[in-house]
RODO-2510 file (C-alpha; in nm, 4 decimals, decimal comma):
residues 350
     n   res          X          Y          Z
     1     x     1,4278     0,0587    -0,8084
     2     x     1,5152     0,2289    -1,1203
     3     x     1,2183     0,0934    -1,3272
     4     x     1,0143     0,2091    -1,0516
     5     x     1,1233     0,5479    -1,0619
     6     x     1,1081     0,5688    -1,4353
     7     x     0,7639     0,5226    -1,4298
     8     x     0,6457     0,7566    -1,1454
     9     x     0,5521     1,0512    -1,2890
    10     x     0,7740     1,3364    -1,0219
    11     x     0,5971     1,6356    -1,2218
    12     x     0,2726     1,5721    -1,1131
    13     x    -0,0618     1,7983    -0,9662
    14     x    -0,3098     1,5568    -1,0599
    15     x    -0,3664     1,4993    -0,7143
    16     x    -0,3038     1,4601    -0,3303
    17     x    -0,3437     1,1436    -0,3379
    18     x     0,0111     1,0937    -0,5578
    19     x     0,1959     1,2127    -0,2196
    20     x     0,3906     0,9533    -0,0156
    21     x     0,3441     0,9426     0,3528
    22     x     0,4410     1,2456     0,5449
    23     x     0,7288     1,1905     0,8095
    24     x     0,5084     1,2081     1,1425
    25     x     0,2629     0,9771     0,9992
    26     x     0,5505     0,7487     0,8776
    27     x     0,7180     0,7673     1,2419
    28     x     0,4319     0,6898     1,4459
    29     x     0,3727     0,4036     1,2180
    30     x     0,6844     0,2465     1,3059
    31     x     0,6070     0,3665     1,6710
    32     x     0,3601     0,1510     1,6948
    33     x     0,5728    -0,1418     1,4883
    34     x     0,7127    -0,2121     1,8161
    35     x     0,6143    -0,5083     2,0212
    36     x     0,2723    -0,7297     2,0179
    37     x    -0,0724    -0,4891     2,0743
    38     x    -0,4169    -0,6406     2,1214
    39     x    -0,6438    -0,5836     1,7695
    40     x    -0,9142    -0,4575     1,6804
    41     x    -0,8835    -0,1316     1,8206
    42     x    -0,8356    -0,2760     2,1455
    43     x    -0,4837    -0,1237     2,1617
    44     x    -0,3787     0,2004     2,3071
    45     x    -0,2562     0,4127     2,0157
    46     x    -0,6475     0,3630     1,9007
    47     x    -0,7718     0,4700     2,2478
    48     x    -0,5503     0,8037     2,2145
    49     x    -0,6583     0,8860     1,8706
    50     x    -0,9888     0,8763     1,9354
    51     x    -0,9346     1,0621     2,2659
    52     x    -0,6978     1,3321     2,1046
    53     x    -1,0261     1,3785     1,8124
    54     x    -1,2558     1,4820     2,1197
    55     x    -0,9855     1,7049     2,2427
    56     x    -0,9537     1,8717     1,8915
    57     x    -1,3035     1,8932     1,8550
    58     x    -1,3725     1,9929     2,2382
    59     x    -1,6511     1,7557     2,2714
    60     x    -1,7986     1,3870     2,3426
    61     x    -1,7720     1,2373     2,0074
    62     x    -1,8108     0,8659     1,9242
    63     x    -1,4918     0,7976     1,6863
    64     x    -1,4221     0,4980     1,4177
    65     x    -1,1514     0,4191     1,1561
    66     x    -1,1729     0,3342     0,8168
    67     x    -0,9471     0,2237     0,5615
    68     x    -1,0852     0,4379     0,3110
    69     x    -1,3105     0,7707     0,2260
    70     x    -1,5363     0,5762    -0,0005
    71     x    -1,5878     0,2946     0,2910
    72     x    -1,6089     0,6467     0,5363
    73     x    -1,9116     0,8406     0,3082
    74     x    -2,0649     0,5153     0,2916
    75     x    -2,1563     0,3443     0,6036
    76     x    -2,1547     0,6777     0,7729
    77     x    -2,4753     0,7979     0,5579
    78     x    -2,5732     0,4225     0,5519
    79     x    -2,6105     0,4869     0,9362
    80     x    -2,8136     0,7759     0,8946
    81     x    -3,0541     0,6446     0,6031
    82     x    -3,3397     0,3920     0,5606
    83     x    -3,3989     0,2275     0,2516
    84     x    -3,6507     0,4728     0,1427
    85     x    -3,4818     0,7805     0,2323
    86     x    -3,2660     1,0151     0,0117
    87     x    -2,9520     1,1951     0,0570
    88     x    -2,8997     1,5453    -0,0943
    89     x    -2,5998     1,6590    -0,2363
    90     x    -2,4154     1,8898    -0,4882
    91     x    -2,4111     1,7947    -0,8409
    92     x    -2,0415     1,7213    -0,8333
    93     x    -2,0178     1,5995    -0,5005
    94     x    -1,7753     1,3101    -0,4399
    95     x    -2,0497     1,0383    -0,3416
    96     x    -2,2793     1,1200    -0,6885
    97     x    -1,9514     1,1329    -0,9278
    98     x    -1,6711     0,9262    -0,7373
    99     x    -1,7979     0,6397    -0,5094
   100     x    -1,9176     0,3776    -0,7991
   101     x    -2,2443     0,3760    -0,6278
   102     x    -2,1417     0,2756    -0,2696
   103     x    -2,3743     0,4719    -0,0716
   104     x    -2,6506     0,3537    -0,2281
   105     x    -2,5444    -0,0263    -0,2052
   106     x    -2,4289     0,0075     0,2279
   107     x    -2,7846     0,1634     0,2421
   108     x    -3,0116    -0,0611     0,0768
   109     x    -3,0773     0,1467    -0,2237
   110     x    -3,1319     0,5153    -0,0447
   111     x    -3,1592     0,8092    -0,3756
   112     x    -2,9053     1,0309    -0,3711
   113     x    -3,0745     1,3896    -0,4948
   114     x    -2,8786     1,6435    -0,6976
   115     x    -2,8972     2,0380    -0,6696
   116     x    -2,7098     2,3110    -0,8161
   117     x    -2,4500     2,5598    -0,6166
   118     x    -2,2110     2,8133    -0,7642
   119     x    -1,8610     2,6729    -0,7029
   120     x    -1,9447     2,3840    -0,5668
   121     x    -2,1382     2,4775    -0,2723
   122     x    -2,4673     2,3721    -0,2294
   123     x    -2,7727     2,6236    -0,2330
   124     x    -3,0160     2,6470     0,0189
   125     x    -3,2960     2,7865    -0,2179
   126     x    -3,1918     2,4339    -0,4126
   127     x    -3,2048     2,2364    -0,0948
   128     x    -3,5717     2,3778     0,0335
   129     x    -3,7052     2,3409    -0,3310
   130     x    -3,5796     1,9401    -0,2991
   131     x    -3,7164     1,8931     0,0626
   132     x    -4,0583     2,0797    -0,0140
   133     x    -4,1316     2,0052    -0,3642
   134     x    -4,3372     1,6388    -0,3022
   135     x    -4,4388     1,4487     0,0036
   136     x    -4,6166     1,2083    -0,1231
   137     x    -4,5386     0,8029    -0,0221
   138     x    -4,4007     0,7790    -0,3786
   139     x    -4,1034     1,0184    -0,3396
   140     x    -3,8145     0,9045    -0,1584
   141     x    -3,7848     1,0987     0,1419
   142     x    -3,5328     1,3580     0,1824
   143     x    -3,3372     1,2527     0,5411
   144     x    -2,9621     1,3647     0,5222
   145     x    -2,7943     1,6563     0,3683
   146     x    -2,4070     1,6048     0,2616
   147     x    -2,2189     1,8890     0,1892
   148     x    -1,8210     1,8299     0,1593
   149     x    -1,5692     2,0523     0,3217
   150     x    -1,3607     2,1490     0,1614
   151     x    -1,5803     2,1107    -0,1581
   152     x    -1,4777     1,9200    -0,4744
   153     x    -1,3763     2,2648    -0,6233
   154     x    -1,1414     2,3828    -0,3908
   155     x    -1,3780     2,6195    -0,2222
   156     x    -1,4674     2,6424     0,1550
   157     x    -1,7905     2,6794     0,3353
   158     x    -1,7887     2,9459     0,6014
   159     x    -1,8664     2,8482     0,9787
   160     x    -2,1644     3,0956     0,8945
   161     x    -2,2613     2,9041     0,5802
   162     x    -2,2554     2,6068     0,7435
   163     x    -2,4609     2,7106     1,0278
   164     x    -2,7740     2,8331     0,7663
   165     x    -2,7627     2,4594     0,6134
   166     x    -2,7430     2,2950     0,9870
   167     x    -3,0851     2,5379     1,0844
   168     x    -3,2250     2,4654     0,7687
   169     x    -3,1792     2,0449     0,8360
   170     x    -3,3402     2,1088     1,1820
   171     x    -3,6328     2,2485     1,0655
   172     x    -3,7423     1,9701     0,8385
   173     x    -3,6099     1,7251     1,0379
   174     x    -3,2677     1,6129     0,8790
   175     x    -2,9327     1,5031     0,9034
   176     x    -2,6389     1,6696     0,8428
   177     x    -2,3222     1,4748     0,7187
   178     x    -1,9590     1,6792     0,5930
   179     x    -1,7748     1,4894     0,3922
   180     x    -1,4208     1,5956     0,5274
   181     x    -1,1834     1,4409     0,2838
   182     x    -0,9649     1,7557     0,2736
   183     x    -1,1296     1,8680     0,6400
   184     x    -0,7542     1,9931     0,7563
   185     x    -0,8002     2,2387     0,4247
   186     x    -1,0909     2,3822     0,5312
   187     x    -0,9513     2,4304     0,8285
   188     x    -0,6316     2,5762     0,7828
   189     x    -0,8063     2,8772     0,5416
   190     x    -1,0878     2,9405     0,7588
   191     x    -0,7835     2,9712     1,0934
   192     x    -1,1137     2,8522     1,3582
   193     x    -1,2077     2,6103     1,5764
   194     x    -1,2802     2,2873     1,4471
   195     x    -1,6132     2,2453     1,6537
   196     x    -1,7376     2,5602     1,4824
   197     x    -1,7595     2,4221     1,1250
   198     x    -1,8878     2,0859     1,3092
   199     x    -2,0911     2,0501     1,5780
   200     x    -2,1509     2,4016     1,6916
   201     x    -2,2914     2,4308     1,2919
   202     x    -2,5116     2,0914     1,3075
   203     x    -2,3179     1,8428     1,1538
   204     x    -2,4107     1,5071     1,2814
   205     x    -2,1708     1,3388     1,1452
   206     x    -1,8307     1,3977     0,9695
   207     x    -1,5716     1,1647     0,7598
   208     x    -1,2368     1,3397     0,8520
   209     x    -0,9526     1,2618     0,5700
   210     x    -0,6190     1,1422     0,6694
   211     x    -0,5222     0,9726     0,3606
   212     x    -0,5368     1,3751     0,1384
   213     x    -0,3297     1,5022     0,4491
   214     x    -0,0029     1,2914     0,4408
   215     x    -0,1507     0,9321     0,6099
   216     x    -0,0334     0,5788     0,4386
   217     x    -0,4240     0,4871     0,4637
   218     x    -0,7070     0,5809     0,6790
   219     x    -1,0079     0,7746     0,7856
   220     x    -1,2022     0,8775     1,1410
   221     x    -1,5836     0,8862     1,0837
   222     x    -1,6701     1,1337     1,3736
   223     x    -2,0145     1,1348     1,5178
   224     x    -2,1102     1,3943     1,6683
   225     x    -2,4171     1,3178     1,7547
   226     x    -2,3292     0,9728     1,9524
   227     x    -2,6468     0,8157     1,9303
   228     x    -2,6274     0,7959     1,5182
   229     x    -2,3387     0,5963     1,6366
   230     x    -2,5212     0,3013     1,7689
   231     x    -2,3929    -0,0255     1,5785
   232     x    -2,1398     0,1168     1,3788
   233     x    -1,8774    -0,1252     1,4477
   234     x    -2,0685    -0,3692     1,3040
   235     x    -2,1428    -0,1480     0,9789
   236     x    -1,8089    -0,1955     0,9491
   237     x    -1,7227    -0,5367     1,0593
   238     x    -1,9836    -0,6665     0,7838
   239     x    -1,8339    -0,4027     0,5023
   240     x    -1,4364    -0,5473     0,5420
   241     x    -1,3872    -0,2480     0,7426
   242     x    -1,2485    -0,3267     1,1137
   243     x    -0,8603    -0,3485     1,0817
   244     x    -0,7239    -0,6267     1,2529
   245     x    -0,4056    -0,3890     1,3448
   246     x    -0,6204    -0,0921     1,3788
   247     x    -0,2794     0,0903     1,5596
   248     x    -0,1325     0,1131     1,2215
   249     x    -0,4565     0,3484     1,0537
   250     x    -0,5021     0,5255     1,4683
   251     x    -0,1273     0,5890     1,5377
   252     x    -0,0707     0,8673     1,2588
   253     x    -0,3237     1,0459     1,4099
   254     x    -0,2036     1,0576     1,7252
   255     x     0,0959     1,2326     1,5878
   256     x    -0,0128     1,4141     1,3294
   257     x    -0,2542     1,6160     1,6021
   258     x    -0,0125     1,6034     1,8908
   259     x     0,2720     1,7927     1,6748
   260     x    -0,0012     2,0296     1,4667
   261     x     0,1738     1,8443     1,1744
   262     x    -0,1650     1,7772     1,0223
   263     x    -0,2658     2,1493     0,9776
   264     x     0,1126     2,2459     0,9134
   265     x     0,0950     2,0225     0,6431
   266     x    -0,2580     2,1643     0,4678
   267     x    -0,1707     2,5184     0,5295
   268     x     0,1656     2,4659     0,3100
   269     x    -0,0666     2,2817    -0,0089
   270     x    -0,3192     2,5509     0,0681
   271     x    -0,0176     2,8232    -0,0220
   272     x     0,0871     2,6386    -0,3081
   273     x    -0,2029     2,6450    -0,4818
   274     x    -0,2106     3,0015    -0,4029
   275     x     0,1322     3,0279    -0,5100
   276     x     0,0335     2,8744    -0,8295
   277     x    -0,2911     3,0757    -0,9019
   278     x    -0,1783     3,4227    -0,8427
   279     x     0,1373     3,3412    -1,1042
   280     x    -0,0567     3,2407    -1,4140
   281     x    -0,3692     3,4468    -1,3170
   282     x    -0,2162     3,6685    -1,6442
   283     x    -0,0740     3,4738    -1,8261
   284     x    -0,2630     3,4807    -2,2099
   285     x    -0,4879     3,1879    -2,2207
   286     x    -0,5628     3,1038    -1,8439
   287     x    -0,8708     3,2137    -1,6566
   288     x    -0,8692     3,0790    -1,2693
   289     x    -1,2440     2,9488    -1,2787
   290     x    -1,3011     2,9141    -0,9192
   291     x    -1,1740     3,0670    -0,5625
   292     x    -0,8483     2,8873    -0,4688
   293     x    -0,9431     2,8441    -0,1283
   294     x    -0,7882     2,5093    -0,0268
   295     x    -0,5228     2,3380    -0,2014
   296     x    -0,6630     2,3132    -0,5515
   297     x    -0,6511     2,5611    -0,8691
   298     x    -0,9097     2,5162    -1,1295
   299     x    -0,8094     2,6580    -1,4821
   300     x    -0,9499     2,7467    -1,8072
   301     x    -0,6828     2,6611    -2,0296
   302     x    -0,6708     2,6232    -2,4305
   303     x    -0,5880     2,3178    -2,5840
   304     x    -0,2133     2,4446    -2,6573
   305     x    -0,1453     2,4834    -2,2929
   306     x    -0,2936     2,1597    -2,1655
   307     x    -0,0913     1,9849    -2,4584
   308     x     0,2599     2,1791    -2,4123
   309     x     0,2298     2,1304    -2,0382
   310     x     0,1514     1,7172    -2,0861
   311     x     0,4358     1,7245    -2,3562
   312     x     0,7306     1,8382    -2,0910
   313     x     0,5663     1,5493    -1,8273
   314     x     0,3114     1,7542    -1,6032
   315     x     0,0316     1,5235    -1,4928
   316     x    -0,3064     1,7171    -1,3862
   317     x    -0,6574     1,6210    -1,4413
   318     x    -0,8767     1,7886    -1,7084
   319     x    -1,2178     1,5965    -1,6049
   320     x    -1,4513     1,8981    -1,5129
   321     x    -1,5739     2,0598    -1,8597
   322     x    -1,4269     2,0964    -2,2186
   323     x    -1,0780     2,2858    -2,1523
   324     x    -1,0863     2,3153    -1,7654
   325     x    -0,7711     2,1662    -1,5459
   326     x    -0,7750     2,1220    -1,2186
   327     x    -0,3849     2,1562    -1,0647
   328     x    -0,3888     1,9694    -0,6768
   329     x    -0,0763     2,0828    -0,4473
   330     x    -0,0067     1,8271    -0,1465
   331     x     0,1719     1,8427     0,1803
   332     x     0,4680     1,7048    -0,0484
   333     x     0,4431     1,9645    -0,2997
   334     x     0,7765     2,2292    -0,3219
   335     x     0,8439     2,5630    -0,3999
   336     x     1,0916     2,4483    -0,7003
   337     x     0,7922     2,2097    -0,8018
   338     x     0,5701     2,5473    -0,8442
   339     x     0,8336     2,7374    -1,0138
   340     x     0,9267     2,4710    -1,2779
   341     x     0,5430     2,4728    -1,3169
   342     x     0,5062     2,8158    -1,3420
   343     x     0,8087     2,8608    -1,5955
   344     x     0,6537     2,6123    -1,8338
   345     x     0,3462     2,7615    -1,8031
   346     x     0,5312     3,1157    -1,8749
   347     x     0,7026     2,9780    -2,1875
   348     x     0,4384     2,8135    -2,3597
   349     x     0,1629     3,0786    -2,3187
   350     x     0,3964     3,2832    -2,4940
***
């Protein structure tokens, strides 16, 4: 045990991911340790979670779990896509940058189509101008638009936002799919109803994150529109997907949205970030590059900073531009973790 915690790094913001599993998701996983369940999903705790999901989203969703958000983004826009079709995304969005090509193996080979957006949100100018600008047989049709929520800069589309990009995919005819890895972000910062940055906005289709929020393992592919749904379960039979103790990935849910523990949880990494953020905002060197909106805080730093703080043991990611850092708070994160942070930060800017 001591080896093992000599290598785990304890000052660490590189990302959400790090975090161990919060308590209620831990609890109802031994909840549902307790006596012999049918599999599949054939069990009760999976027939809650799915029900409690259509209570939290106040309508008639079809609901799956995943064991992962790469296997989630996939088969979900797999679902939605033929062959020839293409998906449009942000630049930096997680299924162009992060998902070693999945979504264009589970669909055949459908083109994924980058446009621009100013902190990570996509434009709809951009959008039109990739819909509009061939229709020829040669081009791969445009068919699904995937924006994520909360977006891989730690910004948040507005219900209002959202709502433009779900008009503009009705009137040329395509889908709309929200990559929700940090969903219970979005949420707690925006303080609505979930079916108003979902369904009531035109999202077909959303991959809700429970892993980023405090789960062991596991995501809920929502569909909102139920007939996109049609065959799923054997998308992911055939992928390795279908868990044969599904209660183990469905029980955290059921506790994590009976006790409000899952949006208790994001609203505390949202406020660490923005702990974090306002604290260095002036310190010399450091220049907050994008809105801290959810529970990340992109810096400029120089390369005295990012080496000072990796001398004294912080671990954050530097992968988005020469000099830029992005700092990820988690439902784990503390306010002594911030200040230590914060100090060091202090002393070596000078």
């Amino acid at each position: 045990m001591e080896d093992v915690q000599r290598v785990v790094p304890r000052y660490q913001f590189a990302s959400d991911n790090y975090a161990g599993i919060c308590p209620e998701a831990l609890e109802a996983m031994a909840e549902a340790n307790v006596g012999h369940l049918p599999s599949y999903g054939a069990d009760l705790w999976t027939e809650r979670a799915c029900d409690m999901l259509r209570d939290f989203f106040e309508t008639d969703c079809q609901v799956f779990f995943v064991f992962n958000g790469t296997a989630a983004n996939s088969l979900a826009l797999a679902s939605l896509c033929r062959s020839y079709h293409s998906i449009i995304c942000h630049e930096l969005a997680h299924i162009e940058t992060d998902e070693c090509g999945a979504p264009e193996f589970f669909s055949n080979g459908t083109k994924i189509l980058l446009v621009p957006g100013a902190h990570g949100k996509v434009e709809p100018a951009a959008i039109e101008h990739a819909i509009t600008r061939r229709s020829d047989i040669h081009y791969p049709k445009p068919r699904v638009l995937s924006v994520t929520q909360s977006t891989e800069l730690g910004t948040v589309y507005t219900p209002q936002e959202l709502a433009t990009l779900g008009e503009l995919c009705r009137q040329h005819g395509l889908r709309l799919h929200m990559d929700g890895s940090r969903f219970a972000n979005a949420l707690a910062t925006l303080q609505v109803a979930p079916r108003s940055i979902t369904w009531e906005a035109g999202v077909d289709v959303l991959t809700f994150g429970g892993t980023k929020s405090g789960m062991a393992v596991g995501e809920a592919v929502v569909f909102f529109n139920r007939e996109l749904a049609e065959e799923f379960d054997y998308r992911c039979k055939q992928a390795g997907q279908l868990a044969s103790k599904m209660r183990f990935l469905a029980a955290p849910w059921v506790w994590m949205l009976r006790s409000g523990a899952m949006l208790r949880h994001a609203a505390h990494a949202n406020d660490c970030a923005q702990r974090l953020a306002a604290a260095v905002a002036a310190l010399p060197g450091v220049e907050i590059v994008h809105p801290c909106q959810g529970n990340a805080v992109f810096m400029a730093l120089p390369p005295r900073l990012i080496d000072g703080l990796r001398a004294r043991g912080w671990i954050f990611y530097t992968f988005i531009g020469s000099g830029q850092a992005r700092f990820m708070c988690s439902w784990s994160t503390t306010e002594a973790d911030i200040a230590a942070l914060v100090a060091d930060f202090a002393e070596i800017a000078g």
